[in-house]
N, CA, C and O atoms as a MOPAC input file, in Angstrom:
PM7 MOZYME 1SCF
protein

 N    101.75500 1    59.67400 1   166.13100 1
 C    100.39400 1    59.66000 1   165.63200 1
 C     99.60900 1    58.59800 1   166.39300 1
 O    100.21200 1    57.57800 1   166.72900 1
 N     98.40700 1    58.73200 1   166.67600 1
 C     97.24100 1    57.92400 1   167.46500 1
 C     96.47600 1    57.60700 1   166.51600 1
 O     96.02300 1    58.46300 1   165.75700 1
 N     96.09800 1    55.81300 1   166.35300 1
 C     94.50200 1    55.85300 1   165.81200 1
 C     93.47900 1    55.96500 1   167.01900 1
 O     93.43700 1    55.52100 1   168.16600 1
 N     92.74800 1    56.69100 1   166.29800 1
 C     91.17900 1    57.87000 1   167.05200 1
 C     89.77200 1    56.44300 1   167.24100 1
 O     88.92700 1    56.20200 1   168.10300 1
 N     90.14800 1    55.83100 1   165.98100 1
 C     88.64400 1    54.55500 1   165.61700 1
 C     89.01800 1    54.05300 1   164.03400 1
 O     89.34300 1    54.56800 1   162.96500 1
 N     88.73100 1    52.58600 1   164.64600 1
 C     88.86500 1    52.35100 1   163.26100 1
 C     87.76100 1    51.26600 1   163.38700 1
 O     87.70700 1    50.65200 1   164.45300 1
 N     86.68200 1    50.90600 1   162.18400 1
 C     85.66300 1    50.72800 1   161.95200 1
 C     85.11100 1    49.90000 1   160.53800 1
 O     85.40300 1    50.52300 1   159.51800 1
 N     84.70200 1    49.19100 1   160.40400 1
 C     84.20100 1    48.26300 1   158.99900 1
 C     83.05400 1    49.37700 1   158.66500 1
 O     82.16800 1    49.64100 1   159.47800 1
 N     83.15500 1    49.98600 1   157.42200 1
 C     81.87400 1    50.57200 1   156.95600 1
 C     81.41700 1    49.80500 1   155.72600 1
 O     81.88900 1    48.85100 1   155.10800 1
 N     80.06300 1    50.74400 1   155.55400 1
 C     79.40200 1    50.50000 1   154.21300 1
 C     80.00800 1    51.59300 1   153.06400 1
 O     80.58700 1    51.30400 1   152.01600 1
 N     79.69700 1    52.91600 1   153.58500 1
 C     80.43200 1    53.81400 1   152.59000 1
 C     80.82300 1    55.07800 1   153.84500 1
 O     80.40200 1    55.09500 1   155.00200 1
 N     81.85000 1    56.18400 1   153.11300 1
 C     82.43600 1    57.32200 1   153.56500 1
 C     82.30600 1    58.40300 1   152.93100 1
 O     82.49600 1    58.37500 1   151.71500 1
 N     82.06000 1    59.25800 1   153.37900 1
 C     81.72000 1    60.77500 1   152.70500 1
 C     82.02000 1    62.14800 1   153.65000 1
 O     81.58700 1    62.37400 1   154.78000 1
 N     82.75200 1    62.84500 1   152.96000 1
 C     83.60100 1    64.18700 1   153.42100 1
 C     82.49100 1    65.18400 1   153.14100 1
 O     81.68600 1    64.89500 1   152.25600 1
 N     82.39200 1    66.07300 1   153.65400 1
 C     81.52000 1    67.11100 1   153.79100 1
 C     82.53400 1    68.51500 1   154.74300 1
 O     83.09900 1    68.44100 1   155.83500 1
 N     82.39300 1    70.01100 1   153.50100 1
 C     82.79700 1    71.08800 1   154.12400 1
 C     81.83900 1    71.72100 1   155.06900 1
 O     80.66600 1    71.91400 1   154.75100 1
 N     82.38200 1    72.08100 1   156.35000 1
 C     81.13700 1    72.93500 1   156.70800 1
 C     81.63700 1    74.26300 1   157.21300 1
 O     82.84000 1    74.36800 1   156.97200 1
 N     81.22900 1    75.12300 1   157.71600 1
 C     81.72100 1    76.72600 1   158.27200 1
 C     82.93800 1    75.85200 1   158.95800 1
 O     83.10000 1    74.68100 1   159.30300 1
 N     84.04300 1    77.61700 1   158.96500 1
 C     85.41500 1    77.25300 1   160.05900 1
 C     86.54700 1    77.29600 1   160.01900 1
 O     87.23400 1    77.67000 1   160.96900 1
 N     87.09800 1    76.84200 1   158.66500 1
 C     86.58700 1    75.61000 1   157.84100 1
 C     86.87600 1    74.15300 1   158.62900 1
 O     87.90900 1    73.87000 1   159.23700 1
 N     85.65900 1    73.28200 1   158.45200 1
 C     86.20500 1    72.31500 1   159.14900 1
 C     85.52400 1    71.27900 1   158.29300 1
 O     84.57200 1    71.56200 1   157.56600 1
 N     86.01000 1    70.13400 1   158.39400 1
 C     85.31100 1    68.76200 1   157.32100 1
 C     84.85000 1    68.02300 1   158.61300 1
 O     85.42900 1    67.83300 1   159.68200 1
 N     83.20500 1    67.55100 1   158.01100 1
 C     82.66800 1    66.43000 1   158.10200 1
 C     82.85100 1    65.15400 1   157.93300 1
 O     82.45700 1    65.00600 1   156.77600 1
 N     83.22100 1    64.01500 1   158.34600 1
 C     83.33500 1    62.58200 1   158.21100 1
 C     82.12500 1    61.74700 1   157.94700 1
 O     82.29900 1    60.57300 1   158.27400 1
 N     80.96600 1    62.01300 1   157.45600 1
 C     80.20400 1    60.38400 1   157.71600 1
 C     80.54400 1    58.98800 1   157.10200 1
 O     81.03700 1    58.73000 1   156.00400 1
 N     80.27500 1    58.42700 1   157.78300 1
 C     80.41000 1    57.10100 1   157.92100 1
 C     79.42900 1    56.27100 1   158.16400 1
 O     79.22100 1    55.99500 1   159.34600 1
 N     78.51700 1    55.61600 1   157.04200 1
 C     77.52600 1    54.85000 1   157.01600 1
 C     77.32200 1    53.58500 1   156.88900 1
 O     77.74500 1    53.16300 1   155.81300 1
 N     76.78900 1    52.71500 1   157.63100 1
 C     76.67500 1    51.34200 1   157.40300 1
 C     77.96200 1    50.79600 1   158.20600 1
 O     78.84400 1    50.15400 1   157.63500 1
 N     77.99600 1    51.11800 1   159.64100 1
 C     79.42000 1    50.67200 1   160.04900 1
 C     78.76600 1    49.16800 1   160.66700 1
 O     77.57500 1    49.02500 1   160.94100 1
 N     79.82400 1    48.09300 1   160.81800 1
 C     78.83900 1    47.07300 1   161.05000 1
 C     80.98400 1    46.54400 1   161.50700 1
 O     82.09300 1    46.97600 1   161.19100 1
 N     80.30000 1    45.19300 1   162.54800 1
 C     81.39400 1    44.05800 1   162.95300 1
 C     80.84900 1    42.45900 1   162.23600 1
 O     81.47500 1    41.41800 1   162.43200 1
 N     79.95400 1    42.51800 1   161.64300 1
 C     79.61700 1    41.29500 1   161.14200 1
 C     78.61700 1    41.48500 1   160.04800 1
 O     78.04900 1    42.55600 1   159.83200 1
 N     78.38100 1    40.05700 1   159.16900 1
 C     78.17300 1    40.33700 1   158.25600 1
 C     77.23400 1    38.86200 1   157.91900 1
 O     77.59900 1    37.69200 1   158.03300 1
 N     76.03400 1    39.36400 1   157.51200 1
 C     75.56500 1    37.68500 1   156.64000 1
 C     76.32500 1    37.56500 1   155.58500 1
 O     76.49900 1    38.59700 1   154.93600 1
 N     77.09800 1    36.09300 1   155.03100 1
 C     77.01600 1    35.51700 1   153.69300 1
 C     76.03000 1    36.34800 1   152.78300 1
 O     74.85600 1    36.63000 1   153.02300 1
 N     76.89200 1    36.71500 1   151.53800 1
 C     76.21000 1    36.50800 1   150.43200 1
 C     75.66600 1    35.09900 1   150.29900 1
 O     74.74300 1    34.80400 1   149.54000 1
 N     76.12700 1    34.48500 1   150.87300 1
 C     76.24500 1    32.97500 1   150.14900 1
 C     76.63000 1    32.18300 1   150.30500 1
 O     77.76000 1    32.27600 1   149.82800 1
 N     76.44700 1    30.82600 1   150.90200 1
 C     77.19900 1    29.92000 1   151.37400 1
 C     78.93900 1    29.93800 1   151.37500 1
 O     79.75900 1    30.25600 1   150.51400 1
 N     79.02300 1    29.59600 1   152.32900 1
 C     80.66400 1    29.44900 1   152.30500 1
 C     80.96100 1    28.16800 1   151.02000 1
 O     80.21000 1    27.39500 1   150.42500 1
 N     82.35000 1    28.41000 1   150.98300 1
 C     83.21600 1    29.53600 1   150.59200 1
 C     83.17100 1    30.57000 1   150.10300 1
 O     82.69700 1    30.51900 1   148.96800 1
 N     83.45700 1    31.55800 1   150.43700 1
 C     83.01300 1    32.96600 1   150.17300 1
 C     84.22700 1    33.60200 1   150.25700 1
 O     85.06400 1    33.09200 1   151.00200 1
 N     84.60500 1    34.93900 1   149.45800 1
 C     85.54900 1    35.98400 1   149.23900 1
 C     84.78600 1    37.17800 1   149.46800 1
 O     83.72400 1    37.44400 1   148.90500 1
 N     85.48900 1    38.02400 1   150.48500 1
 C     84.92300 1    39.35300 1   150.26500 1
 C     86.20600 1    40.42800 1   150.39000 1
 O     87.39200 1    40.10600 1   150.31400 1
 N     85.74500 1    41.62400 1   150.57500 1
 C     86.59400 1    42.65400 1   150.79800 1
 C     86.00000 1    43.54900 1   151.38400 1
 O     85.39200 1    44.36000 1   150.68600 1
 N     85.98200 1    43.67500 1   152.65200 1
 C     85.19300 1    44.59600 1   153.84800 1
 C     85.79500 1    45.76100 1   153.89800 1
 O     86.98400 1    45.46200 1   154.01300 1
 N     85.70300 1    46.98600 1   153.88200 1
 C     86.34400 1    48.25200 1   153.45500 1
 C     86.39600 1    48.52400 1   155.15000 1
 O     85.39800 1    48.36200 1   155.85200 1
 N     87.84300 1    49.00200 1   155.73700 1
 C     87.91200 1    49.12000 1   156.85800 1
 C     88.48000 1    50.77000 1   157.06100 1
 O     89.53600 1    50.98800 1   156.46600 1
 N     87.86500 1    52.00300 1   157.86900 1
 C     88.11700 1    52.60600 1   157.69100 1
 C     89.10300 1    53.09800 1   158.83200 1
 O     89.00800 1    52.61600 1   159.96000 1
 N     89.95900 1    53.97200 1   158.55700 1
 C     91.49900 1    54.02000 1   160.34000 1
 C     90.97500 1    55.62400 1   160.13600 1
 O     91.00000 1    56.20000 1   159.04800 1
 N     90.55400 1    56.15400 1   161.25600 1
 C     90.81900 1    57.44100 1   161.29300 1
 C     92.15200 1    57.86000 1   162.68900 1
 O     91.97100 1    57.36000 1   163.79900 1
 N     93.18600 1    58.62200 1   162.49200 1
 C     94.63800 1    58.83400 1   162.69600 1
 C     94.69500 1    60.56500 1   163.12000 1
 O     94.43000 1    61.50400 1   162.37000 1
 N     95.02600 1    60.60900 1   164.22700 1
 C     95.71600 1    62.08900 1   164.50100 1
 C     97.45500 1    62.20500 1   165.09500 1
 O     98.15700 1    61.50900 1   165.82900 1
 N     97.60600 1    63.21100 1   164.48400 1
 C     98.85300 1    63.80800 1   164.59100 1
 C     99.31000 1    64.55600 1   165.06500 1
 O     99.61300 1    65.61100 1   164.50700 1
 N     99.66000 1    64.13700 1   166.97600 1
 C     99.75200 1    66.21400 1   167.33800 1
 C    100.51900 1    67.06600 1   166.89500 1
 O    101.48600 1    66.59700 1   166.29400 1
 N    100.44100 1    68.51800 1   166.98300 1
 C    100.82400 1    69.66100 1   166.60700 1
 C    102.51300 1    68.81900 1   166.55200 1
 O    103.09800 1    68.81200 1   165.46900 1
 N    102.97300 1    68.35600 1   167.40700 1
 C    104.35800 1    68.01200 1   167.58600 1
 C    105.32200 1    66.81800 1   167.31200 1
 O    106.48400 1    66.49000 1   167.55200 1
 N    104.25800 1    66.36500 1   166.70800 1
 C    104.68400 1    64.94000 1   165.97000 1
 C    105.16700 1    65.80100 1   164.34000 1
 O    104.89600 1    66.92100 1   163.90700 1
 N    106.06800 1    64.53300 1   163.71900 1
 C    106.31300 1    64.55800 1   162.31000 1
 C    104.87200 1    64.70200 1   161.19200 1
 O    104.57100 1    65.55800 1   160.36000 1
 N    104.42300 1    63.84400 1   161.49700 1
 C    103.09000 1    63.40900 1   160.85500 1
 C    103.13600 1    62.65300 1   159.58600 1
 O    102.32200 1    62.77800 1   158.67200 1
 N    104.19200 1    61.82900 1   159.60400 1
 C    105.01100 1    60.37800 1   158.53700 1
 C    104.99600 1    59.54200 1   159.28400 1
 O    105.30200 1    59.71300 1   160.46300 1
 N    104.77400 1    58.85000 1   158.97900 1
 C    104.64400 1    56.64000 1   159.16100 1
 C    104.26100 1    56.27200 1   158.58700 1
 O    103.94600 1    56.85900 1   157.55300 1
 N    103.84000 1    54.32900 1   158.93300 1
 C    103.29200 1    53.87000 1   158.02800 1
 C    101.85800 1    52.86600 1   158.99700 1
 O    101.92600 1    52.47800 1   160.16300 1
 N    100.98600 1    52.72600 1   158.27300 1
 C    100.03200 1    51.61400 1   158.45500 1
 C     99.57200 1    50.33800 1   158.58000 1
 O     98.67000 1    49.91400 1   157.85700 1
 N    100.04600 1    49.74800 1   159.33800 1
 C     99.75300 1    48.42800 1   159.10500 1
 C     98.42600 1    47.87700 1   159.23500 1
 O     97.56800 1    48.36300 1   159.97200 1
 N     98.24300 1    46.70100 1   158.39900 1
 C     96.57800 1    46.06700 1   159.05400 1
 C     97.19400 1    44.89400 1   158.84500 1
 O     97.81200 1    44.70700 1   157.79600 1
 N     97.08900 1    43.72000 1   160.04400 1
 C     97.27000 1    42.05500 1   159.91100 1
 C     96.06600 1    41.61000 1   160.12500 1
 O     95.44800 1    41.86100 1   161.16000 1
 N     95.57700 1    40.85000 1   159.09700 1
 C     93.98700 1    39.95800 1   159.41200 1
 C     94.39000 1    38.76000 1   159.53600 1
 O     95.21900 1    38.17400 1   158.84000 1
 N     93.44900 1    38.14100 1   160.97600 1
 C     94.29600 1    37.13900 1   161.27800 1
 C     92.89900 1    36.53600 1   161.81400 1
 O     91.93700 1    37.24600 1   162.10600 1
 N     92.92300 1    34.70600 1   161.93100 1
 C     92.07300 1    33.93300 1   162.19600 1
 C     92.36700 1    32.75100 1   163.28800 1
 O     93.33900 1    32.02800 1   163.06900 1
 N     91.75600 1    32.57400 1   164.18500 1
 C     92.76000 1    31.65500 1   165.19900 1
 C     94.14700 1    32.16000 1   165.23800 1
 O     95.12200 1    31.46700 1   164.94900 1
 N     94.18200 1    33.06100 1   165.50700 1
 C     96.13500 1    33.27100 1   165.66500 1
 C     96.99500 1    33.29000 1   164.14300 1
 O     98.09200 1    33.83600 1   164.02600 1
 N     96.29900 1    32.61200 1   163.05300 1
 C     97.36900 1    32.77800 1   162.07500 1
 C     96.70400 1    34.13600 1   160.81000 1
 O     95.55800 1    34.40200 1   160.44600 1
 N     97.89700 1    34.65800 1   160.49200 1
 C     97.67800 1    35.72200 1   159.39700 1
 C     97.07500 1    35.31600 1   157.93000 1
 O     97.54700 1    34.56800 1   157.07400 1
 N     96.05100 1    35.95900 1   157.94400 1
 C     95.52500 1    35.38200 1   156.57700 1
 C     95.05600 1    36.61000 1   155.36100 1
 O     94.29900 1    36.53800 1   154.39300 1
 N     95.94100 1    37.80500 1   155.95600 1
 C     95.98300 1    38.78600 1   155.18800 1
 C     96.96700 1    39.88900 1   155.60500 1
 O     97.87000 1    39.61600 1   156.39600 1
 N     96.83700 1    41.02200 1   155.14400 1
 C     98.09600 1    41.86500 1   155.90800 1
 C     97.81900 1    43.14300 1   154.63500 1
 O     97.55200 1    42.95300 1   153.44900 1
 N     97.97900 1    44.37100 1   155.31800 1
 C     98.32800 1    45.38000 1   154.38500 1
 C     99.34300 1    46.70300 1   154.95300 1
 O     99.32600 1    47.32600 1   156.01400 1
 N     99.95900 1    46.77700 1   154.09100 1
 C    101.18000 1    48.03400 1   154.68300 1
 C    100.79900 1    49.75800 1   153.79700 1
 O    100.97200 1    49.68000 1   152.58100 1
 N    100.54400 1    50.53500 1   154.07600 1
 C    100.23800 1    51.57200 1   153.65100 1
 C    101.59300 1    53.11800 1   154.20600 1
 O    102.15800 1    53.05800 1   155.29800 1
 N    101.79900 1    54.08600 1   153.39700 1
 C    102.03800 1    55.14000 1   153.81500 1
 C    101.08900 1    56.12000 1   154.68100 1
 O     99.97800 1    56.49400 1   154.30400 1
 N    101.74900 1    56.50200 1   155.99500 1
 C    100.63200 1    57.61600 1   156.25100 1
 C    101.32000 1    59.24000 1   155.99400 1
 O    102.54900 1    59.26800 1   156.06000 1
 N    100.97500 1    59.89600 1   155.85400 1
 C    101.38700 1    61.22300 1   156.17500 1
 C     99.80400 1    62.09400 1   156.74400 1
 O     98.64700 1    61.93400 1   156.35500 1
 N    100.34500 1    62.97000 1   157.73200 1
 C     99.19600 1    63.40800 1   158.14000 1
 C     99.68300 1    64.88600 1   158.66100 1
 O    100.39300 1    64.92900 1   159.66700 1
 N     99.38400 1    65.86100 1   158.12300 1
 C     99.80800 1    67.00100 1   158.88100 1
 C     99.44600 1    67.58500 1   160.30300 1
 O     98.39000 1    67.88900 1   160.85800 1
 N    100.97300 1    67.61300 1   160.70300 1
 C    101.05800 1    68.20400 1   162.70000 1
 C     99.51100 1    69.11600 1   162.99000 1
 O     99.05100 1    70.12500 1   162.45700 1
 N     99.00900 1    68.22000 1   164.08400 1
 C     97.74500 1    69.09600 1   164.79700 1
 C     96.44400 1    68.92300 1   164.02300 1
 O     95.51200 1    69.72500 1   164.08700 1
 N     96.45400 1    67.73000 1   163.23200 1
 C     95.23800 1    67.42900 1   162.45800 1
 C     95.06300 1    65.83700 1   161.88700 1
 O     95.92200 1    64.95600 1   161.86500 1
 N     93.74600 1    65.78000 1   161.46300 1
 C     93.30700 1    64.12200 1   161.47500 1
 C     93.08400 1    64.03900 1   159.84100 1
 O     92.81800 1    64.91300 1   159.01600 1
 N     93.28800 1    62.72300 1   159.73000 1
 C     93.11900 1    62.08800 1   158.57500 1
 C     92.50500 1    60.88200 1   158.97300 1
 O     92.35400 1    60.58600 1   160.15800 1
 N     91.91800 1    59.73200 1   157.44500 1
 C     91.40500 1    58.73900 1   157.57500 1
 C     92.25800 1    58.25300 1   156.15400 1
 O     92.77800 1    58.86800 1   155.22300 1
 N     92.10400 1    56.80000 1   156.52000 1
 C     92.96900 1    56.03400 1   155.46300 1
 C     91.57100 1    54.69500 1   155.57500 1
 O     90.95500 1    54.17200 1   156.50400 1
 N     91.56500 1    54.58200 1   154.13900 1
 C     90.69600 1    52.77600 1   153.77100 1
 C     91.36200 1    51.71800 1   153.59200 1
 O     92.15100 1    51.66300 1   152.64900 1
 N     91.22000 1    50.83400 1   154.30600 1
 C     91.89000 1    49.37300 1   154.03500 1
 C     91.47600 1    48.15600 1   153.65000 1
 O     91.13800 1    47.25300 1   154.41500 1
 N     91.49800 1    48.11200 1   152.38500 1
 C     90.74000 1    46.98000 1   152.01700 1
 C     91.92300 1    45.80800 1   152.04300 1
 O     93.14300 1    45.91600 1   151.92500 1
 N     90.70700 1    44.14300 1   152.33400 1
 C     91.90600 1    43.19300 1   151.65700 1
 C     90.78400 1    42.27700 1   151.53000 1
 O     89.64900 1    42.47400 1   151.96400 1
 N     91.29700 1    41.02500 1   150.75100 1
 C     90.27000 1    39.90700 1   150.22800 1
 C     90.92400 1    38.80700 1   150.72900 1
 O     92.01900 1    38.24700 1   150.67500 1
 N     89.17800 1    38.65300 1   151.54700 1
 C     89.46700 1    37.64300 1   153.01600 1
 C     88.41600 1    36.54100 1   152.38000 1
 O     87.39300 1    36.77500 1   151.73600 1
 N     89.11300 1    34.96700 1   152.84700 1
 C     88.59000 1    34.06800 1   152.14900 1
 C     87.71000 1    33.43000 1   153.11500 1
 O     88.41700 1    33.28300 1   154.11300 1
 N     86.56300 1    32.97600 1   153.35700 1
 C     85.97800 1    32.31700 1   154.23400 1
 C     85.93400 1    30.97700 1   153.79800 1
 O     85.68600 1    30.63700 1   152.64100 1
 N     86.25200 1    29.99500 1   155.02200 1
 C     85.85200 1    28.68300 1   154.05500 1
 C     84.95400 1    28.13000 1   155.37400 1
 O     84.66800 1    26.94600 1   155.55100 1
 N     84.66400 1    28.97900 1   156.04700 1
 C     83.62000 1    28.73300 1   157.27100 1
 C     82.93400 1    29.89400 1   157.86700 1
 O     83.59500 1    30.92900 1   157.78300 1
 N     81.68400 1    30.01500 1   158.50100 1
 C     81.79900 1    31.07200 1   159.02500 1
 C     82.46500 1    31.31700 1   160.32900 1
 O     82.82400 1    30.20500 1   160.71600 1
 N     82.86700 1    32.36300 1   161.34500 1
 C     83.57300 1    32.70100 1   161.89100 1
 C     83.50700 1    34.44500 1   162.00200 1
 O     82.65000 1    35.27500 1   161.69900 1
 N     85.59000 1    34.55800 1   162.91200 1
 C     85.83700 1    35.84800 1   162.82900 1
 C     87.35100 1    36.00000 1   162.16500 1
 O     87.99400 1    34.96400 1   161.99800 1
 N     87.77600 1    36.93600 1   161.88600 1
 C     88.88600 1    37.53800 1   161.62500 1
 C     89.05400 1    38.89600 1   162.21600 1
 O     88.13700 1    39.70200 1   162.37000 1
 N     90.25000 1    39.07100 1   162.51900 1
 C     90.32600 1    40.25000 1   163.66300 1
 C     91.09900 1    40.54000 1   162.63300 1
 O     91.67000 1    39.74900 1   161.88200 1
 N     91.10500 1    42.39200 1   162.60500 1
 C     92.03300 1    43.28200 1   162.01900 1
 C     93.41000 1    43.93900 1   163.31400 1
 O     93.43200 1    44.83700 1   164.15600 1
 N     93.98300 1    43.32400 1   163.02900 1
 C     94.79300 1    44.59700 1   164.04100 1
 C     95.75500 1    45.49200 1   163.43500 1
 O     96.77000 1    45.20800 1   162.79900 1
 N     95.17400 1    46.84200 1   163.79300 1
 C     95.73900 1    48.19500 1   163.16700 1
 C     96.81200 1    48.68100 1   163.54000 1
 O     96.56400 1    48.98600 1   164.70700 1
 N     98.30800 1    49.08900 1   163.25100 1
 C     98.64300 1    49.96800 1   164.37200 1
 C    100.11000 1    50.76200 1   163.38100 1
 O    100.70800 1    50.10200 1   162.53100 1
 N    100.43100 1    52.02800 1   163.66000 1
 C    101.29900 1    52.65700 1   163.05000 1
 C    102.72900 1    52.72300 1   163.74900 1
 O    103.04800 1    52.94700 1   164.91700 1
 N    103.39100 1    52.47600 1   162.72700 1
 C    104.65300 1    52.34900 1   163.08200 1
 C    105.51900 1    51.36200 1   164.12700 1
 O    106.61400 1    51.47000 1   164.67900 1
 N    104.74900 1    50.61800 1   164.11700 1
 C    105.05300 1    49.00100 1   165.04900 1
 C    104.52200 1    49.82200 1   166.45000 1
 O    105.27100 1    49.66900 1   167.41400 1
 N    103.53900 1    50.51700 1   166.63400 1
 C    103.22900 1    50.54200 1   168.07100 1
 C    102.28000 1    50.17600 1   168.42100 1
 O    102.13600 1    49.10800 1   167.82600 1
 N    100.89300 1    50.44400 1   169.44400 1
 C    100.25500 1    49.71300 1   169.72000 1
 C     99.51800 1    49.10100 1   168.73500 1
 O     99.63900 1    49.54600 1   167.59300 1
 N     98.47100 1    47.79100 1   169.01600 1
 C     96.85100 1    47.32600 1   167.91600 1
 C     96.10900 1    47.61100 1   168.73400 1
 O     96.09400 1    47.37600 1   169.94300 1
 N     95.26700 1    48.29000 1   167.90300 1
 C     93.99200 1    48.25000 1   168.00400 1
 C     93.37700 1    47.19500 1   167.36600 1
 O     93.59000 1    46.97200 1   166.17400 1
 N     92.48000 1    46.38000 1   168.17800 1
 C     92.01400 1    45.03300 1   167.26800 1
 C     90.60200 1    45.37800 1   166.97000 1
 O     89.76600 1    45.67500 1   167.82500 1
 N     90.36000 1    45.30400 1   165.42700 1
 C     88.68200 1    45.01600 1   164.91100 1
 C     88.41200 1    43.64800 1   164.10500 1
 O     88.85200 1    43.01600 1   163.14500 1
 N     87.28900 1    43.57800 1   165.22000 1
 C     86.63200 1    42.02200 1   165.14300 1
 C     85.66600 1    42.25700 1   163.61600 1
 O     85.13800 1    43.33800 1   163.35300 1
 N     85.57100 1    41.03900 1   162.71900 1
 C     84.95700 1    41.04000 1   161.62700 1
 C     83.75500 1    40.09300 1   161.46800 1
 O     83.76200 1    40.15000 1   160.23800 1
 N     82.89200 1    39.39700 1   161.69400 1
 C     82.32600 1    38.04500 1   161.96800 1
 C     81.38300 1    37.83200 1   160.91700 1
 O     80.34900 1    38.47900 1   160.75400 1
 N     81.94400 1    36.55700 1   159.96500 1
 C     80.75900 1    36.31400 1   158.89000 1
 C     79.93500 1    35.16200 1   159.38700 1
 O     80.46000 1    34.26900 1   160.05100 1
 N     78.55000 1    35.15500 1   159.05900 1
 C     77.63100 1    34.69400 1   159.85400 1
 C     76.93300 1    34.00100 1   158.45800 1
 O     77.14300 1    34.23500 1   157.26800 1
 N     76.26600 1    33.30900 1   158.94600 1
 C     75.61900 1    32.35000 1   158.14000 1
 C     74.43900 1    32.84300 1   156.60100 1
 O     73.38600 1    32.21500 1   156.70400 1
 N     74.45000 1    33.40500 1   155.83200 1
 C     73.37800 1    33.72000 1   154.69600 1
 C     72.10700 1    33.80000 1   155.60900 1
 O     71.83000 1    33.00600 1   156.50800 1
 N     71.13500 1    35.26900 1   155.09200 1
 C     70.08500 1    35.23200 1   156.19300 1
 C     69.21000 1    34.45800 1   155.66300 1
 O     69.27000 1    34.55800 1   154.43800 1
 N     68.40100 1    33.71000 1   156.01500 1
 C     66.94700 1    33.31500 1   155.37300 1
 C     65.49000 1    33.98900 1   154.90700 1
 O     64.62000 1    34.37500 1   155.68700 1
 N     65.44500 1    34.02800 1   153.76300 1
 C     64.09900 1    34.39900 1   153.34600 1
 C     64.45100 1    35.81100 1   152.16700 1
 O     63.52200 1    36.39000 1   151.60300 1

């Protein structure tokens, strides 16, 4: 299995159309973020993995996401995938990331201990006004 994109959104929505084939949107995709609110801050950035499976793969593994800051792990999530041969799926990954500065945290994605894909996260200072 390959991840296709994986992406920080706002929200996700499936849509049928002729074929049959499904629609993905994906709104509010963003790599950074103002503060609610002065640091220290907690959030949970909804990260979305979209995953294909060729016709000739199993279409079983698993998911990893490590969120990590300067080099050390400051989150981590392990998920099941299953995805049926010759077709795509999307999986959400949330986790609650603590800021005690602003900065970045990188997600790195990858199934079944093979490659990362790294997504950059960057919380930025509360906007003004």
């Amino acid at each position: 299995m390959d991840i296709v994109a994986a992406v920080f959104i706002e929200n996700i929505e499936l849509r049928q159309v002729a074929g049959p084939s499904t629609r993905i949107d994906l709104t509010g995709i963003h790599f950074s973020l103002a503060a609610p609110s002065p640091v220290p801050v907690t959030l949970e950035p909804h990260l979305v993995v979209l995953v294909r499976c060729a016709p000739d793969e199993p279409g079983t593994g698993a998911l990893e996401t490590i969120y990590s800051r300067d080099g050390e792990q400051v989150a981590r999530n392990v998920q099941p995938l299953q995805v049926e041969p010759g077709k795509f799926a999307y999986r959400l990954v949330k986790a609650e990331l603590t800021f005690d500065d602003y900065g970045t945290v990188e997600a790195g994605v990858r199934i079944d201990m093979g490659h990362v894909t790294t997504v950059p996260f960057t919380l930025l200072p509360p906007a003004e006004g």
